[in-house]
Structure formats: C-alpha cells, structure tokens
PADREN-408997 format. One record per residue: residue in three letters; x, y, z of N, C-alpha, C, O in turn. Coordinates in steps of 0.05 Angstrom, whole numbers, plus 5000, padded with zeros to 4 digits. Example, Ala and Ser with C-alpha at 12.3 -4.5 7.8 and 13.67 -1.06 7.14 Angstrom:
BEGIN
Ala526448865156524649105156526449345156528549345169
Ser525749555142527349795143525850015157526850235161
This chain:
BEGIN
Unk903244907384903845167373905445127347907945147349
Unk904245057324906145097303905045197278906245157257
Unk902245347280902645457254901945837263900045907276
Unk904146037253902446237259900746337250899246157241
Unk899646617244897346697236898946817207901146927205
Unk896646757181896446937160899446967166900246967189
Unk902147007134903247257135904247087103904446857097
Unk904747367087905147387067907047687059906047877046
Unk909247677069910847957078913947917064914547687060
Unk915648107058917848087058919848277072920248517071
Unk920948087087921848317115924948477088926148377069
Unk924948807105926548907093928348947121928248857144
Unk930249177103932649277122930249397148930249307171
Unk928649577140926849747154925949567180926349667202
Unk924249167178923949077183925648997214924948987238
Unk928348957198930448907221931049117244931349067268
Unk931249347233931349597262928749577279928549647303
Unk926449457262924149527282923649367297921749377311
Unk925649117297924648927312927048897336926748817359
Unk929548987323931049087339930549267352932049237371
Unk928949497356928249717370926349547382927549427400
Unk923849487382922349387398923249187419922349227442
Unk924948987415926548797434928248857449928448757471
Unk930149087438932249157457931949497461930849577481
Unk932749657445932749927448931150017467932150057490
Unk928150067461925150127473925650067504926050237522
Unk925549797508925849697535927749707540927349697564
Unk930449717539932849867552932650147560933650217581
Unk931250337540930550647544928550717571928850877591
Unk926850577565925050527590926250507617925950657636
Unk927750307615929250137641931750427651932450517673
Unk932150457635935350627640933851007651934451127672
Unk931551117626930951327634927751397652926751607657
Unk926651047659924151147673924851007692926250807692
Unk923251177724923551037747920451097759919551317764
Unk919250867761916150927773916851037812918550947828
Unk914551257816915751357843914951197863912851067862
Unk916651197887915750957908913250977927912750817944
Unk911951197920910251237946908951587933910151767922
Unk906451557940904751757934905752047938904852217923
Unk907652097959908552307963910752397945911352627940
Unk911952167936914252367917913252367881914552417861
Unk910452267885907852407856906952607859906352737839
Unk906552727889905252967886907553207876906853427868
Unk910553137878911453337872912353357843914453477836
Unk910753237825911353267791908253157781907052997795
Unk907553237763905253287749905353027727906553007705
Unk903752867740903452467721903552587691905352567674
Unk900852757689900752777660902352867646902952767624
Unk903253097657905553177636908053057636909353037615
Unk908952967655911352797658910852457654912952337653
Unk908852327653907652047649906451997629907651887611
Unk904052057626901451977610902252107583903351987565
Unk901852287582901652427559905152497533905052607512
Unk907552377547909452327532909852057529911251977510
Unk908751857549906551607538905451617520906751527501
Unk902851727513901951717491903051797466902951637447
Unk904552087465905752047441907751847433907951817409
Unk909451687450911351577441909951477431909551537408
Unk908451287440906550997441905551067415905850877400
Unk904251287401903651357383905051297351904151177331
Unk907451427358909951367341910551127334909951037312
Unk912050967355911750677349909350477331909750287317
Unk906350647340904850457323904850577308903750427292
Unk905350817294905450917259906850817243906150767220
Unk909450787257912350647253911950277248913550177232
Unk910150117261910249977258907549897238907249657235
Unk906150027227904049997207905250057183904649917164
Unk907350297182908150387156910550107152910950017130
Unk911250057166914449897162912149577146912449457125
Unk910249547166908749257155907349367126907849257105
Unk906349507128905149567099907049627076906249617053
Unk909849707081913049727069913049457054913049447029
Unk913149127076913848917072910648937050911349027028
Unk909048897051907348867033904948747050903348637036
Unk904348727078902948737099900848927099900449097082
Unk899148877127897949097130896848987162897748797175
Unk894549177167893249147185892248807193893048647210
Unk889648777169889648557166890748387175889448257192
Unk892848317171894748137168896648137194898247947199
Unk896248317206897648337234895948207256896848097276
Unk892948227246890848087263888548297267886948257286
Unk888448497252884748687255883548557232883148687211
Unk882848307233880648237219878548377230878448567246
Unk876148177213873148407219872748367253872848147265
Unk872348597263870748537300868448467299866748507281
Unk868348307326865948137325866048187349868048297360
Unk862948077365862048057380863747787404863847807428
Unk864447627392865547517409868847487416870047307428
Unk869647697404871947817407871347917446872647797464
Unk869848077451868948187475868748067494869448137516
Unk867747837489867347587500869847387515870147267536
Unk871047407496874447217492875547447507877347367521
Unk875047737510877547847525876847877560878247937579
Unk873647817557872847827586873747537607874547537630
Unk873247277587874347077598876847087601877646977622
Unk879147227583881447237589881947407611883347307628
Unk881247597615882247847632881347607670883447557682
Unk879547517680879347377697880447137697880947037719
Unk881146947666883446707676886046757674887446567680
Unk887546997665888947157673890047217699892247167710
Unk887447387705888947497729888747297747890647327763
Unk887547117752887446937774890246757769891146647789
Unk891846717741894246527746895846707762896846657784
Unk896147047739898147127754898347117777900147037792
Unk896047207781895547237823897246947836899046937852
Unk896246767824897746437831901246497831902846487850
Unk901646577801904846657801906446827811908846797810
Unk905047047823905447197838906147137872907747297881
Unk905246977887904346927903906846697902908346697922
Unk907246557886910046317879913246497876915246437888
Unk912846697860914546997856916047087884918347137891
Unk913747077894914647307920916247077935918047177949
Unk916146837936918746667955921846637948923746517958
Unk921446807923923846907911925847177927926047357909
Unk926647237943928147357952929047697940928847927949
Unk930247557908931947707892929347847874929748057863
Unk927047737871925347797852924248107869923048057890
Unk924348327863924648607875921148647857920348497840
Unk919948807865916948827855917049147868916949227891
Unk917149257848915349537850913349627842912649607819
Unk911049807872908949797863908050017838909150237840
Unk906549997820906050197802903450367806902150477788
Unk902950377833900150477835899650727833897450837827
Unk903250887844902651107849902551247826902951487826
Unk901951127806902551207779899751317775899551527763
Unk897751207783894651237787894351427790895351537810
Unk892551577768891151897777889051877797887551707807
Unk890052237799887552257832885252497818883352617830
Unk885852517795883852737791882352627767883152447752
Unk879552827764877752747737878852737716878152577699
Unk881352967713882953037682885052787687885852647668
Unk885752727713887552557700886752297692888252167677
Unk883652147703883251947694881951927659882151747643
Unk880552177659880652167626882952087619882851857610
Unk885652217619887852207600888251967600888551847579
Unk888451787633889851497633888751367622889951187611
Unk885551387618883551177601885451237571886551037560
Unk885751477561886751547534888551327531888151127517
Unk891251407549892251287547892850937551894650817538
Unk891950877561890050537561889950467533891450307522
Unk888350567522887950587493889550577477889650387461
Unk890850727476894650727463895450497468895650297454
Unk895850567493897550337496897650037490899549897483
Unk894549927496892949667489893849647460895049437455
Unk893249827438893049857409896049827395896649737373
Unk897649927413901549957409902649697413903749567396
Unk902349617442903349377446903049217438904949077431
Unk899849137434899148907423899448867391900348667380
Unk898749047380900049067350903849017352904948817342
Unk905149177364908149167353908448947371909048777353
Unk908448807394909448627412908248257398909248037394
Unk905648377396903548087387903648057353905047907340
Unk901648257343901648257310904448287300904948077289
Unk906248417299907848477288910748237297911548077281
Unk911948267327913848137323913747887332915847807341
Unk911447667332911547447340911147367307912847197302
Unk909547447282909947387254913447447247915147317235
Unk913447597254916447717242919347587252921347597237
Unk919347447277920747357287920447007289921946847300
Unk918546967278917946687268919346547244920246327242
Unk919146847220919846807199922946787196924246657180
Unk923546977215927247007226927946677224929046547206
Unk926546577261927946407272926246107264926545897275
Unk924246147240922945847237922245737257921745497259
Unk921845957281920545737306918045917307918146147298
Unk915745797318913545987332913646007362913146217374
Unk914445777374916045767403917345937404916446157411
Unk920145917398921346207399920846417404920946547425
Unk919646497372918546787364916846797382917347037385
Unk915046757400913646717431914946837450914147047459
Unk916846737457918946777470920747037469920447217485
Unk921747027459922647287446920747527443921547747452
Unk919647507438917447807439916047777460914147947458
Unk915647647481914847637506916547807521916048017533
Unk919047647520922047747537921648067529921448227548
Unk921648167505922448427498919648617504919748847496
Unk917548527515914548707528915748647546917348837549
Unk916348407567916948447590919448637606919448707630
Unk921348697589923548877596922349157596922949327613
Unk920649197578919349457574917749527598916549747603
Unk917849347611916849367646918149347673916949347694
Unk920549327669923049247690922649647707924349767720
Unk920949697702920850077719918849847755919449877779
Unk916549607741917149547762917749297781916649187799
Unk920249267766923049147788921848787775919948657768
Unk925048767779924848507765923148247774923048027763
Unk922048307793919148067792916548207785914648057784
Unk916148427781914948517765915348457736913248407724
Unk918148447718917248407691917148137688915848037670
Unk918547967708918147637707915247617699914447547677
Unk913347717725910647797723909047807695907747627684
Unk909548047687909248047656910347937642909247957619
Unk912447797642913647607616911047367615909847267596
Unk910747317640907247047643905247197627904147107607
Unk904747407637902547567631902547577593900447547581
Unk905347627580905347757555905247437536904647417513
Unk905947207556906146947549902846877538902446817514
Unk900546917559898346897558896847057533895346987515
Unk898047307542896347477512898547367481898247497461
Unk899547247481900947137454899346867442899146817418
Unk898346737463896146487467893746577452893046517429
Unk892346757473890846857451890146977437887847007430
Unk892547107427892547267398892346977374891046947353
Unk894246807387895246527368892146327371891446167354
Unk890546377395888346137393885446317374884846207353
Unk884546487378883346687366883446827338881546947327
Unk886746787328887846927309886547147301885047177282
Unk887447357326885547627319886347777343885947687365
Unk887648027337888548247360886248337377886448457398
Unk884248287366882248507386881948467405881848647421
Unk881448087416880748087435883648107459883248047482
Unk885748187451888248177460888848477461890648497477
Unk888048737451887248967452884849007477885449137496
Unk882548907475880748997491880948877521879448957539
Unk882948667525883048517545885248717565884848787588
Unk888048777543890148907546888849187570889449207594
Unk886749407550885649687546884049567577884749737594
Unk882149367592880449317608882649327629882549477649
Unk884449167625886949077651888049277662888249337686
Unk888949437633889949757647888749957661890150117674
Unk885849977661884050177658882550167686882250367700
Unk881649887693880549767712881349907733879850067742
Unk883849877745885149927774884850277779885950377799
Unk883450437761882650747771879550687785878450837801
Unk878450387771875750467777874850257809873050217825
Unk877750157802877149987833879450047854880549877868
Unk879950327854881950317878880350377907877950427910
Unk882550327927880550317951878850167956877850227977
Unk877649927943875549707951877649377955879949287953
Unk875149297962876349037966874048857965873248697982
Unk872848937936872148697927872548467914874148517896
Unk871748187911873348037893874348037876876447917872
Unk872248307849874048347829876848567832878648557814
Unk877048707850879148827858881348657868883548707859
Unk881048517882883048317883884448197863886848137861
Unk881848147842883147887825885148017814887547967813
Unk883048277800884948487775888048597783890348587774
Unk886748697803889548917811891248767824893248787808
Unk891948627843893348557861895348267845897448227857
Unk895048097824897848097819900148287811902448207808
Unk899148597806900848857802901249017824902749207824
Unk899948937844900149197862900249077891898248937894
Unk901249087905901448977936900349057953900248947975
Unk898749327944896849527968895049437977894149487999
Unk893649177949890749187962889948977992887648988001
C-alpha cells in the first residue's frame, strides 16, 4: 500500500472541519443520539421511516453535497475522488467482493464473539415489514452506499494521506471513523465494521474506482430485506456476520 489514487487538491480551512466532522463529530452524534431497538416489539411502537430511513437519507444527503462542494473548493472533483468512467467490470469486482467479504467477516465474527466485552447488537429490527417501507430502505441503501463511500473512501483516505504522509494510516483512520458511525450496534459490532470498512478501502485502493465499492456497499445493505426468513447459503453468508437471528 503506498501509492494512493489520483489527487491533485489543496486542502483548505473548509477541508479540515470536514474531515474533522466525518471522524469524530458524525460518529459521536450517531453513538450519543441513535439507539437501534432491541427487539421487534419496541419498532412497532415508532414509525422506521419517519423516525429512521428517511432523516437518514436527508442527512446522508447533506454530507455528500458538503463533501463534493468542499472537494471541488480544493480544486477536486468527482473524478478524482474515484467516479471514473463505469464499466462493466466494476459489477463484477463488487460481486466477488460482497461474497469474499462476507465469508471473512463471518470468520471474524465467529473469533469476535469469544470476546466477552465485545457487546453486538442486532440491527435487524431496523428491517422494514411493509412494501412502502422496503422501497424507501432500498432508497436509502443508495444514499447511503453513495455518502459513505465517497466521504469515508474517496474523500478521507486521499485527504488524510496528504495530512499524515502515510496511506496506512490514512486507512486506518477513516476506517476507525465509518466504524464509530456504527457503535448503535455495540461495540463488536463496529469492531465488525472497522474489518469490513478495512476491506472496502482495499478495494477502492486495488481497483482505483468507487463504484465497485458503492455497488458492493448499496448490494450488502439491501440484500437482508430480500433474504429474511430463509436459510439459504446465501442468507447465511450475507446477513449473519450482522445479525445473530439467522
């Protein structure tokens, strides 16, 4: 790991809050004002979308406007964050990832759980039960895949390279700061995703190109409405280093 992708930028003041917001603020806000519910029954008494999904999406929204305008500020852009042209085997690269993926986590997960202190909450009940709500969560899938992976991958693993002259580091560091943004479920859960955000930094860095780190992201999230209740292999693979139900 030592060269990153493309950058030709000059970080401003603007630069430094956004990366400070993304590392610490964001995922402290999360951690402090969201609590995922423990059990199906105390979802039915508040409404996902309006209280979940859908102030999801706008934040999620914000942040990536915020972080396109601030890169195109430095003299950046899209481009250059990693939307080169899509290709066909972009699709390809996120399908092999999304199954050698989930099968480590599942491995690390499974090593996780002899951890005592490592607390794992499940996020399932987060899962819509209705037609309207699985439109919105697909929506929001979308967002979200497009937010993260741009501000977490494109944005602060270039930006925090240039900081700390490391690409190790800057790895590291914007891994840590997606994975806090997930401590709602419980700290072997974001351990969980710190592996997980480790992997999609790989191949944003082996590919040099967000999409297939977007579409891999958008499949991972999306998947577990269309395989709940089964127990087939691919339900296993996907869902169950996140979820303990299956």
């Amino acid at each position: 790991m030592t060269n990153a992708i493309n950058h030709d930028f000059k970080l401003k003041i603007s630069s430094a809050l956004l990366i400070l917001f993304l590392c610490i603020i964001w995922p402290l806000a999360i951690s402090l004002f969201f609590q995922a519910p423990a059990d199906y029954d105390q979802i039915e008494d508040i409404n996902p979308i309006l209280n979940f999904y859908l102030p999801t999406i706008g934040f999620q929204l914000i942040v990536l406007f915020f972080t396109f305008l601030i890169s195109r500020g430095e003299g950046s852009g899209i481009v250059a964050l990693g939307y080169r042209k899509f290709k066909l085997t972009h699709i390809i690269y996120a399908i092999i990832f999304i199954f050698a993926s989930s099968f480590v986590l599942r491995l690390i997960k499974i090593i996780l759980e002899n951890f005592q202190f490592l607390k794992f909450q499940d996020p399932s009940p987060l899962l819509p039960q209705t037609a309207e709500g699985k439109l919105i969560w697909l929506l929001m899938c979308l967002v979200v895949a497009f937010t993260e992976e741009t501000a977490y991958r494109g944005y602060l693993i270039t930006r925090l390279q240039r900081v700390f002259k490391s690409l190790p580091l800057a790895v590291i560091i914007a891994t840590a700061g997606f994975a806090a943004g997930h401590l709602y479920q419980g700290i072997g859960g974001a351990v969980l995703l710190f592996f997980y955000g480790l992997m999609f930094a790989l191949l944003y860095l082996a590919t040099r190109s967000l999409w297939p780190c977007v579409i891999a992201h958008f499949i991972h999230n999306a998947l577990p409405i269309f395989l709940q209740g089964t127990d087939s292999f691919a339900a296993i693979l996907l869902i169950s280093p996140f979820n303990s139900n299956i």
